[in-house]
N, C-alpha and C positions, 0 to 999 in steps of 0.2 A: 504494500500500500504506500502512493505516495503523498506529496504534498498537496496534490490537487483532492484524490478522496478524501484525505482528512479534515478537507475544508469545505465539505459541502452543507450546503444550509438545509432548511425543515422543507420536504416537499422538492428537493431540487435532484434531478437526475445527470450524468453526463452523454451528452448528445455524439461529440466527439472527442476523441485527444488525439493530438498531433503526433504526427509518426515522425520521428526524426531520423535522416539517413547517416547512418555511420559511416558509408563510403568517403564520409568527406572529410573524414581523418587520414585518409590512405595516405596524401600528399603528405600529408607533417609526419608518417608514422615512417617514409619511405626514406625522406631527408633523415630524419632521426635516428635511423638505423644508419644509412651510409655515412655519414657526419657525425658518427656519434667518438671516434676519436679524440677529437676534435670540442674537449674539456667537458664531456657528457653533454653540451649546453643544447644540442637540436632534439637530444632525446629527452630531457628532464622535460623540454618543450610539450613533446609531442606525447608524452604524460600529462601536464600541466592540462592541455588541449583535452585529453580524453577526458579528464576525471570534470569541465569545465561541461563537456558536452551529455557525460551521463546526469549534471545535477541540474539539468534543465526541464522544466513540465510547460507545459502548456494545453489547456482543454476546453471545450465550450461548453455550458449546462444549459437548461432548457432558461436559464435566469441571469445568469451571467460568465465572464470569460473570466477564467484562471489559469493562473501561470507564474512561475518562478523561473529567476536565471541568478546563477553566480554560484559560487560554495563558501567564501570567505567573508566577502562582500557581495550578500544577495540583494536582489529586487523585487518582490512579489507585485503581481499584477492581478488585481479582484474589482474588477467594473462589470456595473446591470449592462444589461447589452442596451437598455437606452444613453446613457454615457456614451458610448463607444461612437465617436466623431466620422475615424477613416480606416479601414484595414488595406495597407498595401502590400504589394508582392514585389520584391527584389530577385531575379536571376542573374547571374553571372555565366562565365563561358564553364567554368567547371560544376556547377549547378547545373546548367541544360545537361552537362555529360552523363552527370551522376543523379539526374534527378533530384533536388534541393533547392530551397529558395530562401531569402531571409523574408520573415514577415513582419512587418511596425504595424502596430494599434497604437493608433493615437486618441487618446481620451480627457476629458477636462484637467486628468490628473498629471496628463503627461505621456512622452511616448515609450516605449515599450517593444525594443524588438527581439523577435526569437529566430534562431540562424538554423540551417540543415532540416528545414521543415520541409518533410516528404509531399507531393501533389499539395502545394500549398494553395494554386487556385482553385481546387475541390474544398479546402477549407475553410478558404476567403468567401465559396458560395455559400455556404454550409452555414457561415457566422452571417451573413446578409439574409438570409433565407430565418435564420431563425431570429435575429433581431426584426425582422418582419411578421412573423408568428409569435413574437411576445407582445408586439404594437397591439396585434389583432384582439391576442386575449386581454390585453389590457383594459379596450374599446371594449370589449362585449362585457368586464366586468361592471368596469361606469355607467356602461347601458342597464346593466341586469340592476346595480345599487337604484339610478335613479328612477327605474319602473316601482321597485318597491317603494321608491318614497312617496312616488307621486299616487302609487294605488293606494297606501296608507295615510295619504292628506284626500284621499278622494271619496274614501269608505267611513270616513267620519262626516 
């Protein structure tokens, strides 16, 4: 279990969590082996790197987006998807290769990016799609509250 399940609120389920590609360590893991003569410093690297990329979550709830980045110095990211301003998608050339993208949410709070995020435009639909279907239920809740009010100023 990680940081994201243990942070789920009453009534809140996860819609998706991000797959993040490991391929995109190969480059530092490859240099860090052959360079690694060379004062340990490409391989402590290309540790540094993995242990940075396992302590990474990120996930959508059917209420809001959660995510952490960092091990030493973290950042957690916990916004309603009404918050949630812009979600963009970053590719680079070894991204298209390896399948990876960097994604930034940016929010009232600030932005917020997470890197080696597997099909991240299926994600980016996925968080638009459902901050669209929270709008909805939201409406149909205000509708539902103000019939009752107005049936109960009506029936008196």
């Amino acid at each position: 279990m990680g940081y994201v399940e243990n942070n789920l609120g009453k009534n809140e389920t996860i819609v998706k969590k991000a797959d993040r590609n490991p391929l995109a360590l190969v480059g530092v893991w490859i240099v860090g082996i052959l360079f690694c003569w060379l004062l340990l410093i490409p391989l402590i690297k290309a540790i540094i790197a993995t242990v940075k990329f396992n302590a990474c979550e990120l996930a959508l709830t059917n209420k809001r987006i959660v995510g952490k980045i960092g091990v030493l110095h973290t950042q957690a990211l916990d916004a309603p998807l009404n918050k949630i301003q812009n979600v963009g998608v970053t590719q680079k050339l070894m991204g298209k290769i390896f399948n990876y993208s960097l994604v930034e949410i940016d929010t009232a709070a600030g932005k917020y990016m997470f890197d080696f995020i597997k099909n991240a435009d299926a994600f980016k639909g996925m968080v638009m799609a459902q901050i669209d279907q929270y709008e909805e239920d939201r409406m149909k809740q205000q509708a539902g509250e103000m019939a009752k009010a107005m049936a109960g100023v009506l029936n008196k």
